[in-house]
C-alpha positions in Angstrom: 25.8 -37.4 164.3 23.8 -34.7 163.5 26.3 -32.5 163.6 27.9 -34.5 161.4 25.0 -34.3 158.9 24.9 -30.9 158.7 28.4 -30.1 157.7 28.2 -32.4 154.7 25.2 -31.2 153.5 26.7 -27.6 154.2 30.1 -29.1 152.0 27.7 -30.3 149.2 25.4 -26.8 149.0 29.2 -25.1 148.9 30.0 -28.0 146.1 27.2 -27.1 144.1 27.6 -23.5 144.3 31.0 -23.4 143.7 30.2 -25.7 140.4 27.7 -23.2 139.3 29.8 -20.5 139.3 32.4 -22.2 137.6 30.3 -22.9 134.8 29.2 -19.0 134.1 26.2 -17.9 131.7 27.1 -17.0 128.7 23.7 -15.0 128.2 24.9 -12.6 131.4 28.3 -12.5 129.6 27.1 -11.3 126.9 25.1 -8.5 128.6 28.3 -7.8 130.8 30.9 -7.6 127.7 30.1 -3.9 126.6 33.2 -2.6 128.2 35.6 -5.6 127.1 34.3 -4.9 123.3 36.9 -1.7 123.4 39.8 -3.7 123.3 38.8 -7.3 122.5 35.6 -6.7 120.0 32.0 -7.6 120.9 32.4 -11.3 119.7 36.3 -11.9 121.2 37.9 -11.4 117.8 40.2 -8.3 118.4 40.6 -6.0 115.7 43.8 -4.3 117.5 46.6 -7.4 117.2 48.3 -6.1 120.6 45.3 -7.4 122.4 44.4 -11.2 122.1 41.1 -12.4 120.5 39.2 -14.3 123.4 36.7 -15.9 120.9 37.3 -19.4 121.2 39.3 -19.7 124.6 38.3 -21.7 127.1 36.3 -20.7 129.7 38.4 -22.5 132.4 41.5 -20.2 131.3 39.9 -17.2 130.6 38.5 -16.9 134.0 41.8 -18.2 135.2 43.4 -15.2 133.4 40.8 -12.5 135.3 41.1 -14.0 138.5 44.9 -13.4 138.8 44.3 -10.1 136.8 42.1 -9.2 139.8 44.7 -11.0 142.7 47.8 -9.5 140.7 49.4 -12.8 139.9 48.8 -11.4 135.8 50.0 -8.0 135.8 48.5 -5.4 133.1 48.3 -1.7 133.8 44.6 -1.7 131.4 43.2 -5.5 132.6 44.2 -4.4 136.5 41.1 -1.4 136.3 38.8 -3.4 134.2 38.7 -6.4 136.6 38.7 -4.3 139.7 34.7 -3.7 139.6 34.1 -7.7 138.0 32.4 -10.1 141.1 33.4 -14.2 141.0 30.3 -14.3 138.9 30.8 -11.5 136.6 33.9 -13.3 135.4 32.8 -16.5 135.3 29.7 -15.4 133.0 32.5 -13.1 131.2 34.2 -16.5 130.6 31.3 -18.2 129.6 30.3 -16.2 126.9 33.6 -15.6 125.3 34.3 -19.0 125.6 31.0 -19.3 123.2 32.3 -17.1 120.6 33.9 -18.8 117.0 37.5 -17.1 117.0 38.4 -15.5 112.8 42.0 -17.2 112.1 44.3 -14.9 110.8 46.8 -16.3 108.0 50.6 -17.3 108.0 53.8 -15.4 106.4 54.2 -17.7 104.1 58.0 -16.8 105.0 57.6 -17.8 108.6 55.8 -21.1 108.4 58.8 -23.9 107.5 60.6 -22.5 111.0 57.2 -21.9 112.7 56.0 -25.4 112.2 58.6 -27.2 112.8 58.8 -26.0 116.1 55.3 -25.7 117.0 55.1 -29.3 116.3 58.7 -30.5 117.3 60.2 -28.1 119.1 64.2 -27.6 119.1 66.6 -30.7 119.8 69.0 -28.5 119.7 68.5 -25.8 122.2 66.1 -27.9 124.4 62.7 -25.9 122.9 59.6 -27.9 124.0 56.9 -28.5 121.1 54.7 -26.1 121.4 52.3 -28.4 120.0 53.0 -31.0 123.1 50.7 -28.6 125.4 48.8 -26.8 123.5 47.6 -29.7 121.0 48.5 -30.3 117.3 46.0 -27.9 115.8 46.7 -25.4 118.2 43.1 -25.9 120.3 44.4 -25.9 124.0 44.1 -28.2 127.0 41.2 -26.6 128.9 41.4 -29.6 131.5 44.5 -28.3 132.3 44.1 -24.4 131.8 46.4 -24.4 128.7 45.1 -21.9 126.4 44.3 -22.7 122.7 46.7 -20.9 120.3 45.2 -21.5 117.0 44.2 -18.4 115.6 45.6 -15.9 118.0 47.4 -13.0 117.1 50.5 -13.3 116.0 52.3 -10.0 117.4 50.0 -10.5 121.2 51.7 -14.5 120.9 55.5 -12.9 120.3 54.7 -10.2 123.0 53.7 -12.7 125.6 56.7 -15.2 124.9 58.9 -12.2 124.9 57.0 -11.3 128.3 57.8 -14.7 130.1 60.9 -14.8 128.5 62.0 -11.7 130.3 60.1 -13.3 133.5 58.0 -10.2 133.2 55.0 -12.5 133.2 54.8 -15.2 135.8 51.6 -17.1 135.7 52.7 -19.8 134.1 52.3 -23.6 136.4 55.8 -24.5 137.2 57.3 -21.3 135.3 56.6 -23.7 132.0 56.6 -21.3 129.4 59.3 -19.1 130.7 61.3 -22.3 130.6 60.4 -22.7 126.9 60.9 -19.3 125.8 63.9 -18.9 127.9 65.4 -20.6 125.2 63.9 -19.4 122.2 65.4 -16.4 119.9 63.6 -13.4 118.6 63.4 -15.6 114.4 62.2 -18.3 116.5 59.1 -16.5 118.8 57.9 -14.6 115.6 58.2 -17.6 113.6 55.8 -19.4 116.1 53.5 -16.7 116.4 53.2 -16.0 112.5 52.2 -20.2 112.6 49.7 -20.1 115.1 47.8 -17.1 113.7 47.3 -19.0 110.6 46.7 -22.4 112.1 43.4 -24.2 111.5 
């Protein structure tokens, strides 16, 4: 019986570890951040639009994102050295404090939007395109229950990069290969139409 006892207080300590962690400090993020502020500015908001702003993300999927970084399920030749020194913690706090941070929307070629739109929010009959709209919400904010990253706001040449990336199945950390089912099926007007949208989306 005792026995027992000990193992699920041992389970619960693990529990409540494990659920501080999770959660991160966005104060130690902050302190820890000085490297990422090369590529993705001190607050998150990238200034370079090959890199995406992490202002505003999540913190479930952003540490998501560094955790297969670090195990190799995300593959980046510049995230792969930056995660190698980053502890559970370190990313988790990282996570935290991004997470924190108000992302700057960018605006929409005016051009772009009627195709953009109407695909972010209904998708394709046609061709089988999913709305983009259905996962990642209608104003673009993400479903951080279920690691789905928000969109609104995000660069839109890093969005058509990374469609084009799973697209080509040259990124592969999607659940259940969902977005390179989606942009399997999208064309090149299509992916920068989309990206143009979201950048502008509030």
């Amino acid at each position: 019986m005792k026995k027992i006892v000990v193992i699920a207080a041992t389970c619960a300590l693990l529990g409540s570890m494990t659920a501080a962690l999770a959660a991160g400090d966005p104060a130690a993020g902050k302190t820890k951040s000085a490297t990422c502020a090369a590529c993705h500015n001190a607050d998150g908001n990238s200034t370079n639009p090959q890199y995406p702003n992490l202002a505003g993300q999540s913190a479930d999927y952003l540490l998501k994102q560094l955790q297969e970084f670090k195990s190799g399920g995300r593959v980046n030749a510049i995230m792969v050295g930056m995660v190698a020194p980053l502890s559970p913690q370190d990313m988790a706090d990282l996570a935290a404090y991004f997470a924190s941070q108000k992302v700057a929307r960018g605006a929409t070629d005016p051009a772009l939007k009627p195709v953009g739109e109407a695909i972010f929010r209904g998708g394709n009959l046609t061709s089988g395109v999913a709305a983009c709209a259905a996962c990642h919400g209608a104003v673009g904010a993400g479903n951080p229950a279920a690691r789905f990253p928000a969109l609104a706001g995000q660069h839109a040449e890093y969005v058509e990069l990374q469609l084009k990336a799973f697209r080509a199945m040259e990124r592969a950390n999607d659940a259940g290969q969902m977005m390179r089912g989606v942009a399997a099926k999208m064309t090149d007007p299509e992916i920068k139409a989309v990206a143009s949208y979201v950048q502008g989306l509030q």
